[in-house]
PyMOL Python script that loads the backbone (N, CA, C, O; Angstrom):
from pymol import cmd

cmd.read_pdbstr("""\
ATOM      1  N   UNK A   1      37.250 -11.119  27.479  1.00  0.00           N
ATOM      2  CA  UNK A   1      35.924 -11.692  27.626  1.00  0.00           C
ATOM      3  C   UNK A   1      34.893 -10.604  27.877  1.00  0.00           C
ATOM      4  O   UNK A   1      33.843 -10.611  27.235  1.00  0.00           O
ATOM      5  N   UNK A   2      35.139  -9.702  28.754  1.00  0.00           N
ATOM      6  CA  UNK A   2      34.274  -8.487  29.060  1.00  0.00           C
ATOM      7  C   UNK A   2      34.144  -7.218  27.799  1.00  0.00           C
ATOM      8  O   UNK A   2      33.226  -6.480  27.439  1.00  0.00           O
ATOM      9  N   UNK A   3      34.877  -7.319  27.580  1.00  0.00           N
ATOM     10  CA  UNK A   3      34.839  -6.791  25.843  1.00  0.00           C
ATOM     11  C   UNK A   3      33.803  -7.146  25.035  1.00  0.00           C
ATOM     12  O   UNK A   3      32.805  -6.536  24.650  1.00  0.00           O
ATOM     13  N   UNK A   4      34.429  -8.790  24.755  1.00  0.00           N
ATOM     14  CA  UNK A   4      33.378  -9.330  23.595  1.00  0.00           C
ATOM     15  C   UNK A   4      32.041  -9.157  24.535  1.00  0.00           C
ATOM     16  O   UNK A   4      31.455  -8.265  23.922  1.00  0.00           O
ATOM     17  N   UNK A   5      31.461  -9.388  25.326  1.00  0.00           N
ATOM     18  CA  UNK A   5      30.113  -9.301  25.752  1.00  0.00           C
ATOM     19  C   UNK A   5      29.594  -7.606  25.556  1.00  0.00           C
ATOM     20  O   UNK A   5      28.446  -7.219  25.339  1.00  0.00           O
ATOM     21  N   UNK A   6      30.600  -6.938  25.682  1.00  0.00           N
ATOM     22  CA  UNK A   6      30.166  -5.645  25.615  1.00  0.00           C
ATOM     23  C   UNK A   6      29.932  -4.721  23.994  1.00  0.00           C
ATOM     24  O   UNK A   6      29.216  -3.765  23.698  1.00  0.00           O
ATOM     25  N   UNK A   7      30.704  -5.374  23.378  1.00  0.00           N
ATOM     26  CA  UNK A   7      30.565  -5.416  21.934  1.00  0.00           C
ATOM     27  C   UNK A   7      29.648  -6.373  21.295  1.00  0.00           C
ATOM     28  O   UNK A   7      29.226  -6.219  20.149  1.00  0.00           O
ATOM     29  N   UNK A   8      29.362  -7.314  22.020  1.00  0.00           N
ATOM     30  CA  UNK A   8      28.424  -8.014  21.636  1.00  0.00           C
ATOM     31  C   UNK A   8      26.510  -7.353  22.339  1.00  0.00           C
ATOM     32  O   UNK A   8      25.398  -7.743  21.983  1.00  0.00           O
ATOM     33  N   UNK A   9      26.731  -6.736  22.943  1.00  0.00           N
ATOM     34  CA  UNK A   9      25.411  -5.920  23.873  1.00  0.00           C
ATOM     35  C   UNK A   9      25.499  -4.759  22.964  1.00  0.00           C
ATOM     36  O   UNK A   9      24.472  -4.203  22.574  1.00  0.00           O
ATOM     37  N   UNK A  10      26.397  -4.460  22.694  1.00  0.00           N
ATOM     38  CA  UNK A  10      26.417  -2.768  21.548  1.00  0.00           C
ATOM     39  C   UNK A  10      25.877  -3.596  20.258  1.00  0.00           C
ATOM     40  O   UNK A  10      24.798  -3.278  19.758  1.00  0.00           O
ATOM     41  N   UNK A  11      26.497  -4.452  19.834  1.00  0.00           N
ATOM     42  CA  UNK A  11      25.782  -4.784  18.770  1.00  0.00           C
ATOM     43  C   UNK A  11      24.314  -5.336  18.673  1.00  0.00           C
ATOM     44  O   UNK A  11      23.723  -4.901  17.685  1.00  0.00           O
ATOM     45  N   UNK A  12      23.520  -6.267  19.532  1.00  0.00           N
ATOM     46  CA  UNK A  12      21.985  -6.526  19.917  1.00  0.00           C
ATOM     47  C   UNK A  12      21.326  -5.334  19.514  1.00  0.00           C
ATOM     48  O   UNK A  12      20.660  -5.097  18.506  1.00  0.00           O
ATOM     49  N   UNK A  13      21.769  -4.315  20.919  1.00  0.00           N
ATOM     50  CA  UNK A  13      21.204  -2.849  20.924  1.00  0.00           C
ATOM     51  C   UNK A  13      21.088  -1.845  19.157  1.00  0.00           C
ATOM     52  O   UNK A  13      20.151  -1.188  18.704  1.00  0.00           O
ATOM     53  N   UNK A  14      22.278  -2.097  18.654  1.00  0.00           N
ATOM     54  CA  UNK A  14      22.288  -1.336  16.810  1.00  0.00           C
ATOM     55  C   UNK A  14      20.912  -2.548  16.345  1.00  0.00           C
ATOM     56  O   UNK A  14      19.828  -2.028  16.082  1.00  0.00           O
ATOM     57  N   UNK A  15      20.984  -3.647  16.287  1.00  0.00           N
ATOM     58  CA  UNK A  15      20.439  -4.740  15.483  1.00  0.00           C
ATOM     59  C   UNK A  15      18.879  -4.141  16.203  1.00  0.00           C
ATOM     60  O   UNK A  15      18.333  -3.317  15.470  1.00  0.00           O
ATOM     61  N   UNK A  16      18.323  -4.366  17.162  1.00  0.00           N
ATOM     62  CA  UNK A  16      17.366  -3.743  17.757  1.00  0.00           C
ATOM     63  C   UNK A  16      16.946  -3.064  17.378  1.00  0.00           C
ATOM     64  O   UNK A  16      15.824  -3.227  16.898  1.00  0.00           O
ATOM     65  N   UNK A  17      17.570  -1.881  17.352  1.00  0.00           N
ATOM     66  CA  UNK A  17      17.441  -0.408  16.838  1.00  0.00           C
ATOM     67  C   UNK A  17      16.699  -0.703  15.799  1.00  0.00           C
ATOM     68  O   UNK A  17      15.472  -0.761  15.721  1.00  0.00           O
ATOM     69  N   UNK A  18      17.847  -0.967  14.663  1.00  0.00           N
ATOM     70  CA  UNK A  18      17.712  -1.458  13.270  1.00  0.00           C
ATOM     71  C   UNK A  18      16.302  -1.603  12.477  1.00  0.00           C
ATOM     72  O   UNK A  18      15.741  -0.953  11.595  1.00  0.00           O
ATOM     73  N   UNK A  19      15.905  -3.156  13.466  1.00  0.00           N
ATOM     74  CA  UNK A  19      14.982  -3.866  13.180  1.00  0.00           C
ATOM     75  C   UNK A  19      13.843  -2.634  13.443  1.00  0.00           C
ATOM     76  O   UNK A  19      13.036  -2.439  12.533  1.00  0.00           O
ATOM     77  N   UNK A  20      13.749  -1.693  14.821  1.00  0.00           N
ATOM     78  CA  UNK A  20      12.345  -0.877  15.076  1.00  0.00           C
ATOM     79  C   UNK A  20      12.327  -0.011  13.621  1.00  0.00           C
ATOM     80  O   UNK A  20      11.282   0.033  12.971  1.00  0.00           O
ATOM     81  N   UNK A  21      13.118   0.431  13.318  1.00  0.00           N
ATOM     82  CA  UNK A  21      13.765   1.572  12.394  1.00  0.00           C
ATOM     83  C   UNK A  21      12.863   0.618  10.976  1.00  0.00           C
ATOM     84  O   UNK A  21      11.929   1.074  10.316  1.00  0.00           O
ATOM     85  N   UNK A  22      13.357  -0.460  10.854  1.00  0.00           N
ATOM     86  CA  UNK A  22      12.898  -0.580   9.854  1.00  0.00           C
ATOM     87  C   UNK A  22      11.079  -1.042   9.525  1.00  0.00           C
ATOM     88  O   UNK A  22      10.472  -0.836   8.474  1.00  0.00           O
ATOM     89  N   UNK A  23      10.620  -1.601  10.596  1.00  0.00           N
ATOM     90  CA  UNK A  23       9.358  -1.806  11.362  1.00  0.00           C
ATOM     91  C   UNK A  23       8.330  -0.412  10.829  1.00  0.00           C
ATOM     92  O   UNK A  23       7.331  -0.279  10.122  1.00  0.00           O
ATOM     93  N   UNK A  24       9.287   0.536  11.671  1.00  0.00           N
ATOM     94  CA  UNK A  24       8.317   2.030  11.224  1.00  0.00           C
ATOM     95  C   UNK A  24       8.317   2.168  10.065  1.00  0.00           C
ATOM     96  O   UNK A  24       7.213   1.949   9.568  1.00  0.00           O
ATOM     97  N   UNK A  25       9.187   2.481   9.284  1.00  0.00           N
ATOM     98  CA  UNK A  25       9.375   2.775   7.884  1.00  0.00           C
ATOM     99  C   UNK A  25       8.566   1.779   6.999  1.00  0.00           C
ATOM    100  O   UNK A  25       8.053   2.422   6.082  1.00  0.00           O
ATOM    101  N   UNK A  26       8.265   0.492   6.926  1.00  0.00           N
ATOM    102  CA  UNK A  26       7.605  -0.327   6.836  1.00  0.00           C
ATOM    103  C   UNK A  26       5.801   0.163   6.801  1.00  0.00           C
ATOM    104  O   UNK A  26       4.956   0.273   5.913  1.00  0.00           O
ATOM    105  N   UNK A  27       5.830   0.364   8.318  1.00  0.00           N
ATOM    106  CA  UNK A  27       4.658   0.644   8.549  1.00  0.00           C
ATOM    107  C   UNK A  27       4.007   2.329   8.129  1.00  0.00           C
ATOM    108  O   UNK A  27       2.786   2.476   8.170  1.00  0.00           O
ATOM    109  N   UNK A  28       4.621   3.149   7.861  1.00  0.00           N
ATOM    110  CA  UNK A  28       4.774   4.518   7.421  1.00  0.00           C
ATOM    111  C   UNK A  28       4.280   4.203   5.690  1.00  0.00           C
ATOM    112  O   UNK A  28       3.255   4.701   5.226  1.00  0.00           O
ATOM    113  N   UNK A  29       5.255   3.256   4.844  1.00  0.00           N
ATOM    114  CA  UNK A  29       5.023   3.089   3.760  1.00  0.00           C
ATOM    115  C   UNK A  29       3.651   2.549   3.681  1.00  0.00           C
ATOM    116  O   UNK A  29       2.770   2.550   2.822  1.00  0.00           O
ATOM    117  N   UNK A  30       3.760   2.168   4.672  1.00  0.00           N
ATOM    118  CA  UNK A  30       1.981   0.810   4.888  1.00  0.00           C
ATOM    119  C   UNK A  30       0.868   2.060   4.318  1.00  0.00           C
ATOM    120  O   UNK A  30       0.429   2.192   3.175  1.00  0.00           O
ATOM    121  N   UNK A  31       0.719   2.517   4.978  1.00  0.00           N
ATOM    122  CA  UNK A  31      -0.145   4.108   5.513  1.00  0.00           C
ATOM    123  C   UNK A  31       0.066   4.969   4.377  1.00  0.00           C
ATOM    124  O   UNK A  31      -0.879   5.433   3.739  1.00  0.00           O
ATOM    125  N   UNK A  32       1.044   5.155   4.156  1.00  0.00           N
ATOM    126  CA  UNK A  32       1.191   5.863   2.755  1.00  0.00           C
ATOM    127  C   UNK A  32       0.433   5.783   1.492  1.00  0.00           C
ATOM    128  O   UNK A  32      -0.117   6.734   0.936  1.00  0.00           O
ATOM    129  N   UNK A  33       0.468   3.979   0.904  1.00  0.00           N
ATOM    130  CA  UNK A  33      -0.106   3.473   0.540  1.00  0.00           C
ATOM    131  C   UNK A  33      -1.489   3.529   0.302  1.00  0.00           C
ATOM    132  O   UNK A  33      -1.924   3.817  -0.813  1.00  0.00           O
ATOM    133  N   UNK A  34      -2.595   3.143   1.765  1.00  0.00           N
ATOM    134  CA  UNK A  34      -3.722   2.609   2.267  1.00  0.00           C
ATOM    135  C   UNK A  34      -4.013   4.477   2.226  1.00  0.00           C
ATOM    136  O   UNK A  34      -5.232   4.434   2.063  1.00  0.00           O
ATOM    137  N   UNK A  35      -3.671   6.025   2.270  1.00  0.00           N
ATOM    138  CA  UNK A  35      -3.689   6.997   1.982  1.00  0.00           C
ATOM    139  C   UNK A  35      -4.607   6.935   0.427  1.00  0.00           C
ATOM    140  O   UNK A  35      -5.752   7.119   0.013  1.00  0.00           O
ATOM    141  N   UNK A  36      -3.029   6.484  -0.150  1.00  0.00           N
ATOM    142  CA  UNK A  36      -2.868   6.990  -1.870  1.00  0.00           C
ATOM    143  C   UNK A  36      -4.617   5.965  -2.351  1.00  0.00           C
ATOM    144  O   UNK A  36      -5.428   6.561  -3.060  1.00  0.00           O
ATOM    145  N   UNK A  37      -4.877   4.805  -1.966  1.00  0.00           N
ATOM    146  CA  UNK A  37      -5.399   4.059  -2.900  1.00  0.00           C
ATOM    147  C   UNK A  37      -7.102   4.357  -2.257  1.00  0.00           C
ATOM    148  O   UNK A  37      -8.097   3.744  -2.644  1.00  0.00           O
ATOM    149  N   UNK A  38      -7.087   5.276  -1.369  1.00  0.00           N
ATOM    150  CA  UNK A  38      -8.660   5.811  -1.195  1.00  0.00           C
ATOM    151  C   UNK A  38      -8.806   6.308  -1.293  1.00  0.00           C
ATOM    152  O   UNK A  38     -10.027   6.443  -1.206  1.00  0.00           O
ATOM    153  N   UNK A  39      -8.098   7.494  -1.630  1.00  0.00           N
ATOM    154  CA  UNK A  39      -7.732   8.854  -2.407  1.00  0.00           C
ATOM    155  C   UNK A  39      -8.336   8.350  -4.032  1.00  0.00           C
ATOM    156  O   UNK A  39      -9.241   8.874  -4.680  1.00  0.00           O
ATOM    157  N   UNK A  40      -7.744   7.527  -4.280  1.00  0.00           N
ATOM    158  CA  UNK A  40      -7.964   6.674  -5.972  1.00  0.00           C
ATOM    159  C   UNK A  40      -9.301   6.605  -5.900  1.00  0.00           C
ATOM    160  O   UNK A  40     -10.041   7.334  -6.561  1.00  0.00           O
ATOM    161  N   UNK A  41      -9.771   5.552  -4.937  1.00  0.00           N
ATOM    162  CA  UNK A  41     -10.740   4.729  -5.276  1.00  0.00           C
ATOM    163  C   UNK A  41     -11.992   5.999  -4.990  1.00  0.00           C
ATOM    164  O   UNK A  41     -13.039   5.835  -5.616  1.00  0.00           O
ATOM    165  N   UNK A  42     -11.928   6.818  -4.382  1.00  0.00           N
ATOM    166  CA  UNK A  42     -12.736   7.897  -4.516  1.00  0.00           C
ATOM    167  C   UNK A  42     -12.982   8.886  -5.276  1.00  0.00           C
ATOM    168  O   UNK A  42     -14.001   9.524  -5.537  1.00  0.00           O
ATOM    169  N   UNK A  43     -11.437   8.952  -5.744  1.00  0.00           N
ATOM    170  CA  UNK A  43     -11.722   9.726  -7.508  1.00  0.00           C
ATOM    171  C   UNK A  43     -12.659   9.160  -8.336  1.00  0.00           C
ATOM    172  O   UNK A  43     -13.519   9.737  -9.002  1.00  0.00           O
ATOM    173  N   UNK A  44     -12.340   7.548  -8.210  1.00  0.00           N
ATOM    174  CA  UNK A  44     -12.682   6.895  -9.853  1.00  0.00           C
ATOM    175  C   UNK A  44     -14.174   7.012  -9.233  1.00  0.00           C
ATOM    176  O   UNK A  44     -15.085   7.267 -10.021  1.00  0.00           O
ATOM    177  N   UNK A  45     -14.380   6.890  -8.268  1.00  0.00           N
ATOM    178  CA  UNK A  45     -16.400   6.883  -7.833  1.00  0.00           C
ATOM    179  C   UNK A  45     -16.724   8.438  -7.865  1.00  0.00           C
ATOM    180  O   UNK A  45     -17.711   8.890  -7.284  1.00  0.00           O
ATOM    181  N   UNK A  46     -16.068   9.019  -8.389  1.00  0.00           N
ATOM    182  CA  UNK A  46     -16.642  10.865  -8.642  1.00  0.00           C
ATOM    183  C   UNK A  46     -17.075  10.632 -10.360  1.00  0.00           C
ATOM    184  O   UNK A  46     -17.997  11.193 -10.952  1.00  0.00           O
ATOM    185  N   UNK A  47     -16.227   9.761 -10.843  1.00  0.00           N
ATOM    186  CA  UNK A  47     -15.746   9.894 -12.278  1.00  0.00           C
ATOM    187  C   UNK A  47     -17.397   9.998 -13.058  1.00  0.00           C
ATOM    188  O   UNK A  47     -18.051   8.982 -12.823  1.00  0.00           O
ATOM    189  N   UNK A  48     -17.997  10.837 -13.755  1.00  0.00           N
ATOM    190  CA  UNK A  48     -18.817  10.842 -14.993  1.00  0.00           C
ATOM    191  C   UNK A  48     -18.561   9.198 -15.893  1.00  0.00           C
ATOM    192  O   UNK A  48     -17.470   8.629 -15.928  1.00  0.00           O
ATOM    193  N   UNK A  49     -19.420   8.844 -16.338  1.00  0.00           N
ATOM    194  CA  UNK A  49     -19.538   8.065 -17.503  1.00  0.00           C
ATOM    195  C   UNK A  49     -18.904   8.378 -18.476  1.00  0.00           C
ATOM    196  O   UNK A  49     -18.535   7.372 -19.081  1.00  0.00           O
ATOM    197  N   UNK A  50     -18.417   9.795 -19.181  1.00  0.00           N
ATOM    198  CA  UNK A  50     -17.582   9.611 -20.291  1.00  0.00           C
ATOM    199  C   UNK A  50     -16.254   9.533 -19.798  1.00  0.00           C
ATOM    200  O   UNK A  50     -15.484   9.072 -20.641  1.00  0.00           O
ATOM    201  N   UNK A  51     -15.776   9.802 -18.813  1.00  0.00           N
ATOM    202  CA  UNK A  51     -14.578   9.790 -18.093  1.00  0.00           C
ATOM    203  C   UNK A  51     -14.073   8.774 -17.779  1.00  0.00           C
ATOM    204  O   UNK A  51     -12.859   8.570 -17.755  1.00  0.00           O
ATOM    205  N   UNK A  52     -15.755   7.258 -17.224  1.00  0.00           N
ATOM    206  CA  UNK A  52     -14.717   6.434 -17.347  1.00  0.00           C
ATOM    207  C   UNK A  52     -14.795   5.163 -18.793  1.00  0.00           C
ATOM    208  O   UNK A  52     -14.760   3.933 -18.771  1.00  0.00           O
ATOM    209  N   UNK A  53     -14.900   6.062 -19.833  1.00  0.00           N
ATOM    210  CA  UNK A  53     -15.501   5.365 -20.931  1.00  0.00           C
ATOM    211  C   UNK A  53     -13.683   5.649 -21.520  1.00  0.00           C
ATOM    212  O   UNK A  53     -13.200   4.980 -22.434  1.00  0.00           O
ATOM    213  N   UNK A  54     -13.058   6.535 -20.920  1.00  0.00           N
ATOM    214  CA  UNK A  54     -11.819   7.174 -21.724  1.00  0.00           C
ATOM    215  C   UNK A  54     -11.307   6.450 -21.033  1.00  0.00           C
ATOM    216  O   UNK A  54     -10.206   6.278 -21.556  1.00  0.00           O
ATOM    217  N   UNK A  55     -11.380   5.636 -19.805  1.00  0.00           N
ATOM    218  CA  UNK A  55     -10.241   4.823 -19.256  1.00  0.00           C
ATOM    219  C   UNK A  55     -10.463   3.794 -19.617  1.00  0.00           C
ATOM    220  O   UNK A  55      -9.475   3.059 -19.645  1.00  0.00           O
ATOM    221  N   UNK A  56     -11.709   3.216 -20.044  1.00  0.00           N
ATOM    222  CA  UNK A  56     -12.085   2.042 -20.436  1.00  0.00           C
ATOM    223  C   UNK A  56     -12.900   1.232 -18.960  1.00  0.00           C
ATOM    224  O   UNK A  56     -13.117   0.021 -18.915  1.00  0.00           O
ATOM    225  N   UNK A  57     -13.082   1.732 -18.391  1.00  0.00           N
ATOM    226  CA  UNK A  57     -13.657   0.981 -17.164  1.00  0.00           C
ATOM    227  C   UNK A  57     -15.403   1.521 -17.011  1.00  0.00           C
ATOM    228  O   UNK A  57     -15.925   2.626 -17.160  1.00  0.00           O
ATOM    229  N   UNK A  58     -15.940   0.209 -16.659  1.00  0.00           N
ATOM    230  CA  UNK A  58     -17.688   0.028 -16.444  1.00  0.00           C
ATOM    231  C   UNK A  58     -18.110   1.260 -15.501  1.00  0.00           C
ATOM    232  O   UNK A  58     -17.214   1.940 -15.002  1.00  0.00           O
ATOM    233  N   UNK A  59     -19.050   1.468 -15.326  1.00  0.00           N
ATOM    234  CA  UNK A  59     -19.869   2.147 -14.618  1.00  0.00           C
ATOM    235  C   UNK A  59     -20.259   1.551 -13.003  1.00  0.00           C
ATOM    236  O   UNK A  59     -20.371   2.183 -11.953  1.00  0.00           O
ATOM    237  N   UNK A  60     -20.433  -0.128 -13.320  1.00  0.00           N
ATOM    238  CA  UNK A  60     -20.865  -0.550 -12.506  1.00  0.00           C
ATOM    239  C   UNK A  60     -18.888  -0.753 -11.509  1.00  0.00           C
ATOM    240  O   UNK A  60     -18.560  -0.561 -10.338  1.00  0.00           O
ATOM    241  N   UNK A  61     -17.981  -1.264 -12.907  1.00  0.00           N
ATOM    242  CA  UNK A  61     -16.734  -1.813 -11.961  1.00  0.00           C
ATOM    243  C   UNK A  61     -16.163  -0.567 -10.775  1.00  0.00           C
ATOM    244  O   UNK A  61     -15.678  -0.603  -9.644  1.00  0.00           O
ATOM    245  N   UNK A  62     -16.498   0.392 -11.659  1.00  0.00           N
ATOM    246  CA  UNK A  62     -15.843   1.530 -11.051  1.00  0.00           C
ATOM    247  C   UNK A  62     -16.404   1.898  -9.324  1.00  0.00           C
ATOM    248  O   UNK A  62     -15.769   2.155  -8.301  1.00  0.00           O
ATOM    249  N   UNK A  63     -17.833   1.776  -9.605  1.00  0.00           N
ATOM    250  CA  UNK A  63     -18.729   1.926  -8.430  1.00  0.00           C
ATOM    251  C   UNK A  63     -18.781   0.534  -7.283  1.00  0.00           C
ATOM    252  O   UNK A  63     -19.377   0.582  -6.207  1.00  0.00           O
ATOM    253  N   UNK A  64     -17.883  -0.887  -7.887  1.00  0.00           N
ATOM    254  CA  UNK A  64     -16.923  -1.775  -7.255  1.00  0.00           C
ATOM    255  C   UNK A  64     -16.032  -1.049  -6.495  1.00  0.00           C
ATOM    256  O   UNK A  64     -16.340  -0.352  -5.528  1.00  0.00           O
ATOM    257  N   UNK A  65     -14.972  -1.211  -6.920  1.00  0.00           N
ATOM    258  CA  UNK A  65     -13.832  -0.373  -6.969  1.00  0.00           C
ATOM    259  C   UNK A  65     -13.586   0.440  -5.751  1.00  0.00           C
ATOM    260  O   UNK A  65     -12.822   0.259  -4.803  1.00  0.00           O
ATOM    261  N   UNK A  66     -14.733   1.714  -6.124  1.00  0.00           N
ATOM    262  CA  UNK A  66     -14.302   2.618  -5.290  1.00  0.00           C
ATOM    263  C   UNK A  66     -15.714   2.207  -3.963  1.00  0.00           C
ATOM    264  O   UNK A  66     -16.086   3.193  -3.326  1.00  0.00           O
ATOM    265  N   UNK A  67     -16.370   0.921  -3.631  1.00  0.00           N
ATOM    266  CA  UNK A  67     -16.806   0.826  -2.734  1.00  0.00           C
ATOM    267  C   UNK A  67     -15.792  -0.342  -1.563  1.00  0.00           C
ATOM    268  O   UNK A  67     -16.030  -0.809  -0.449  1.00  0.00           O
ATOM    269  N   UNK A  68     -14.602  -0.457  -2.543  1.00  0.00           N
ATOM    270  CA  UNK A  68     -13.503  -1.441  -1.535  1.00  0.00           C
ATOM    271  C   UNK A  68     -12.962  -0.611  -0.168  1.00  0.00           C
ATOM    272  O   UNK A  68     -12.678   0.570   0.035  1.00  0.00           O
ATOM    273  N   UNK A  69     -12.964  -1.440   0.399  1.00  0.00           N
ATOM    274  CA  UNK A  69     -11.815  -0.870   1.801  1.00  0.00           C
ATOM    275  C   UNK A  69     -10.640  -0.245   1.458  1.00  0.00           C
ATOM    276  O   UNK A  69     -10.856  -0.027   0.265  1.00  0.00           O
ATOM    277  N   UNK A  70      -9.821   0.082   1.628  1.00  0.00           N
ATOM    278  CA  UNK A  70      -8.661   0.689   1.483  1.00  0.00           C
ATOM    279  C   UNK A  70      -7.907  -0.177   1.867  1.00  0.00           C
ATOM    280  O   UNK A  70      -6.968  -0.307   1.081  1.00  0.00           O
ATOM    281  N   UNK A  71      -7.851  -1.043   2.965  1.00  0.00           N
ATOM    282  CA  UNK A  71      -6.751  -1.986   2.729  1.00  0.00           C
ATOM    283  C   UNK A  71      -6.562  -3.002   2.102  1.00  0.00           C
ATOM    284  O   UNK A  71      -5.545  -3.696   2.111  1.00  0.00           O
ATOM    285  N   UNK A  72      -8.147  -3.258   1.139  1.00  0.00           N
ATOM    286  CA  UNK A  72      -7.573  -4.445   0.107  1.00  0.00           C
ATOM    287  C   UNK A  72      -6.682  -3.805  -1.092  1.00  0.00           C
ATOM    288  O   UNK A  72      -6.613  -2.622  -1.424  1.00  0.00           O
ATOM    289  N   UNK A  73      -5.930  -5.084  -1.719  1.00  0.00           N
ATOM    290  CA  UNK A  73      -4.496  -4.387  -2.970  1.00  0.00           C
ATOM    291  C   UNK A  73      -5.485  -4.268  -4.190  1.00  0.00           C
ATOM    292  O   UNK A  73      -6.633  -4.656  -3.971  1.00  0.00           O
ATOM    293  N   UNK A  74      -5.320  -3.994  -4.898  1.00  0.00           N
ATOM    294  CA  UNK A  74      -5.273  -3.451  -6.578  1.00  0.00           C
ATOM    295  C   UNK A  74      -5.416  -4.701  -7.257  1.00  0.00           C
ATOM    296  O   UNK A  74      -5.759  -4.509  -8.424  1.00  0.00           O
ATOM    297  N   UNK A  75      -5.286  -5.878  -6.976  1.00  0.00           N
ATOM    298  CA  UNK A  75      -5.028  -7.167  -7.908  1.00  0.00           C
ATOM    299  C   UNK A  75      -6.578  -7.498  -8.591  1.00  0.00           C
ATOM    300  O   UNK A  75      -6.829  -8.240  -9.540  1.00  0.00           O
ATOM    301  N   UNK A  76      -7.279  -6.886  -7.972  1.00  0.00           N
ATOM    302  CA  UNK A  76      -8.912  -7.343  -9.148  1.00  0.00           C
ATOM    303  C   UNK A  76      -9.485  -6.391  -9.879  1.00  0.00           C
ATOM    304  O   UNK A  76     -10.353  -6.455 -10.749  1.00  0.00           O
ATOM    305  N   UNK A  77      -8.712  -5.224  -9.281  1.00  0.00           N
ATOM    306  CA  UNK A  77      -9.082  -4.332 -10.835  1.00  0.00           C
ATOM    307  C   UNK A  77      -8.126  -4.668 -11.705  1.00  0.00           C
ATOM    308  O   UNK A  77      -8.591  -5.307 -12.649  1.00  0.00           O
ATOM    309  N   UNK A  78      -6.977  -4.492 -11.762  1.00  0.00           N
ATOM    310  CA  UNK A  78      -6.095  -5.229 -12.866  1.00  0.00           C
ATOM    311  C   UNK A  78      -6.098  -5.819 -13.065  1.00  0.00           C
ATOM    312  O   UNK A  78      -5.331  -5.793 -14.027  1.00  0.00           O
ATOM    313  N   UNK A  79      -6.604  -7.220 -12.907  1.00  0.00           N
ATOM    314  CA  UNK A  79      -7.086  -8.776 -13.107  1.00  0.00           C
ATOM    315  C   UNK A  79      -8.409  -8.661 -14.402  1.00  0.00           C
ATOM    316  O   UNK A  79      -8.548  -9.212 -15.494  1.00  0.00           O
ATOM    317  N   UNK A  80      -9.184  -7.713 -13.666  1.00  0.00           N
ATOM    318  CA  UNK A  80     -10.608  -6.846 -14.822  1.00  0.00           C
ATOM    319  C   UNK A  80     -10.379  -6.721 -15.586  1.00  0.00           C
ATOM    320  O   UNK A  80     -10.871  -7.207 -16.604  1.00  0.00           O
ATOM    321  N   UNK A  81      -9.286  -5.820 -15.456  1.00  0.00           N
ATOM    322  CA  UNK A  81      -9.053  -5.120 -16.996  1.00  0.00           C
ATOM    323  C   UNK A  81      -7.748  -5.508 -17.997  1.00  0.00           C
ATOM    324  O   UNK A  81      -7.256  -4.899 -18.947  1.00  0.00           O
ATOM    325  N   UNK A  82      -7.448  -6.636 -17.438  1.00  0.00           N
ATOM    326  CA  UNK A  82      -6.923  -7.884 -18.620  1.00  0.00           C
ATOM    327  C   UNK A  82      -5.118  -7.312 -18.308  1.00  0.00           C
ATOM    328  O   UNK A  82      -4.273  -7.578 -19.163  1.00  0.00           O
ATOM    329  N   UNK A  83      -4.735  -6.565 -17.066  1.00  0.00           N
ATOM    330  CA  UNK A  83      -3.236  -6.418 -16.868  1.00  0.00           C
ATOM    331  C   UNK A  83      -2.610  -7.291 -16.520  1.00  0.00           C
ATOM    332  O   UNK A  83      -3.228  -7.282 -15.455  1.00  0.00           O
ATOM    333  N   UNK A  84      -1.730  -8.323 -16.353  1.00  0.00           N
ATOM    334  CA  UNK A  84      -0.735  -9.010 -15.547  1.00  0.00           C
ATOM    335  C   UNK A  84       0.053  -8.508 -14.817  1.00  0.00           C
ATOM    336  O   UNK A  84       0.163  -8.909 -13.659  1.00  0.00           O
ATOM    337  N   UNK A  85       0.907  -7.362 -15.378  1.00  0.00           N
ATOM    338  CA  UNK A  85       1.910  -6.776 -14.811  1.00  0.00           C
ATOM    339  C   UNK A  85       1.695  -5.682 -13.811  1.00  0.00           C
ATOM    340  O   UNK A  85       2.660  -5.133 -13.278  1.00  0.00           O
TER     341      UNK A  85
END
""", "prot")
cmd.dss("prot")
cmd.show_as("cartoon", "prot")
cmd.util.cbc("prot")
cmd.orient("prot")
């Protein structure tokens, strides 16, 4: 009986662990992310007019775009510019 409780407390404690472990990594990727896509959205608002005439994107969308927050997702510029996937 003192066993199983004690193997059962070792195991909580791994599962615990686990769960923080995966929490950070989670949240690390979060940040990673919310990094990469204001990094983006500040390129495409540097971009010249013929530059973004070669990507195919407006003058005005672009100056959208790169006036978003960083933590909204990507789904309305690709929605714009006719992607699904």
């Amino acid at each position: 009986m003192m066993a199983r409780m004690l193997v059962l407390d070792r195991f909580s404690t791994i599962e615990s662990k686990l769960t923080r472990n995966r929490f950070a990594w989670r949240l690390l990727c979060l940040v990673d992310v919310w990094i990469a896509r204001q990094r983006t959205r500040r390129a495409l608002g540097r971009l010249d007019r013929h530059r973004l005439d070669d990507i195919a994107v407006t003058a005005d969308r672009a100056a959208a775009e790169s006036a978003r927050p960083f933590w909204e997702g990507d789904d309305a510029l690709r929605l714009a510019m006719g992607r699904d996937g």
